[in-house]
C-alpha positions as CSV (number, residue, x, y, z in Angstrom):
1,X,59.5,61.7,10.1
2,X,59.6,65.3,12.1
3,X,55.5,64.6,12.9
4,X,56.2,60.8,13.9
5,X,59.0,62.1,16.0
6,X,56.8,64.8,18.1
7,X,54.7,61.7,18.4
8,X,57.1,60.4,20.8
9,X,56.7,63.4,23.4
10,X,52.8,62.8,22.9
11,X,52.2,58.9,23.3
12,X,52.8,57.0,26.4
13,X,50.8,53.9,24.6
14,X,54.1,51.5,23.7
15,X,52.1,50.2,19.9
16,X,51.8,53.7,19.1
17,X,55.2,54.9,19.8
18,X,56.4,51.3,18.1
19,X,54.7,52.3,15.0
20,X,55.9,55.9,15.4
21,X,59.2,54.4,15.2
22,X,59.0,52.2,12.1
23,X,57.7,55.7,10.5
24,X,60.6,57.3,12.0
25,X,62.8,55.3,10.6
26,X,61.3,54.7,7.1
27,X,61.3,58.8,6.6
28,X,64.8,58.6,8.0
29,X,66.0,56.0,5.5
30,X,64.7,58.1,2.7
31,X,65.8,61.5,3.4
32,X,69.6,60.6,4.7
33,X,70.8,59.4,1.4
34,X,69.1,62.4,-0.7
35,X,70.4,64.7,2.3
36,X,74.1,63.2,1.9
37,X,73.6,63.7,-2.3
38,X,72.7,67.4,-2.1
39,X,75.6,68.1,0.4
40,X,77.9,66.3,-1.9
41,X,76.6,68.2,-5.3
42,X,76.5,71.5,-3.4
43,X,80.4,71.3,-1.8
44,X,82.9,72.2,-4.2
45,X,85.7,69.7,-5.9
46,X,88.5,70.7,-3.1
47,X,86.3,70.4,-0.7
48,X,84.4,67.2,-0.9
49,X,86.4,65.1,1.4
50,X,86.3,67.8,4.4
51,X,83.0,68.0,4.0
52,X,82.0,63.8,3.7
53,X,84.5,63.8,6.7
54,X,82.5,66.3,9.0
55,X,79.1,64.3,7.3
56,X,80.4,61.2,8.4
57,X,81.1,62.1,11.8
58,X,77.6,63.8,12.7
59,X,75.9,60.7,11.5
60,X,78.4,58.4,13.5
61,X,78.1,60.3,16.7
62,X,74.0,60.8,15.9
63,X,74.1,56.9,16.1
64,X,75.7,57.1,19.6
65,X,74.4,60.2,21.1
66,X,70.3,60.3,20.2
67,X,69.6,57.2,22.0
68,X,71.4,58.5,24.9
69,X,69.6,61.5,24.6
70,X,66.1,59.9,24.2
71,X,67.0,57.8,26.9
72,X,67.3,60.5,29.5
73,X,64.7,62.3,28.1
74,X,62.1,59.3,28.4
75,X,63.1,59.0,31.8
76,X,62.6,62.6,32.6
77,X,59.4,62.6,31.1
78,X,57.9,59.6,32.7
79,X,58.1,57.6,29.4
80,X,60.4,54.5,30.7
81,X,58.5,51.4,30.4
82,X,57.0,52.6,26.9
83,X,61.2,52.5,26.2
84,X,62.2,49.8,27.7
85,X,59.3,47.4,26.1
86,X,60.1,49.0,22.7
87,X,64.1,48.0,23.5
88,X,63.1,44.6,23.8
89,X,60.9,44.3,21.1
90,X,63.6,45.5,19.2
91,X,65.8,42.7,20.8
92,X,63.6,40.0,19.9
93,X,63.2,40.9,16.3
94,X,66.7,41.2,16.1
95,X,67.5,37.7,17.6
96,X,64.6,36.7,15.4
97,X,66.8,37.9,12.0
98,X,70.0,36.5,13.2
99,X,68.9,33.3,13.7
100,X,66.9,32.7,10.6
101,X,68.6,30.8,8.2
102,X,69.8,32.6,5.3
103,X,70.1,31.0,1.4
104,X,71.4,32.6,-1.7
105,X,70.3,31.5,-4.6
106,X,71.9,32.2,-7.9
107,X,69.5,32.7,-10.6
108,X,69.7,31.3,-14.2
């Protein structure tokens, strides 16, 4: 995740910072959830809901404040079409997944 995400300051070609991304995101999907495990093992009884409190609102205002960040810093560096077709892509895929139709079926 950490080398994907230097990748971003290197790349300007928008596949490569795409499949940066996925890795990005893969690495982060794995590591939050062990991350979130060891905080909750190492905090004591008494303080468990302070500290899932604090946890909680890191990771809330992460979700708000990184893409802001990157953002800024894409347009800084020069990087602002490479974002901007990523953004879209990311649009697309996610019209693609609301719109397909979804079945449950119940095994027997």
């Amino acid at each position: 995740m950490a080398i994907s995400t230097i990748g971003f300051g290197v790349f300007e070609n928008v596949g490569a910072l795409f499949i940066l991304s996925i890795i990005a995101g893969i690495g982060d999907a794995l590591l939050l959830p062990a991350g979130m495990a060891g905080l909750d093992t190492l905090s004591s009884y008494h303080a468990k809901e302070h500290i899932s409190g604090i946890k909680t609102f890191a990771e809330s205002a992460g979700y708000f404040l990184g893409p802001i960040a990157v953002g800024v810093l894409g347009t800084f560096f020069g990087l602002r079409n490479s974002f901007l077709a990523i953004g879209i892509l990311l649009m697309i895929f996610s019209v693609m997944a609301i719109a397909m139709p979804y079945e449950s079926r119940q095994r027997s």
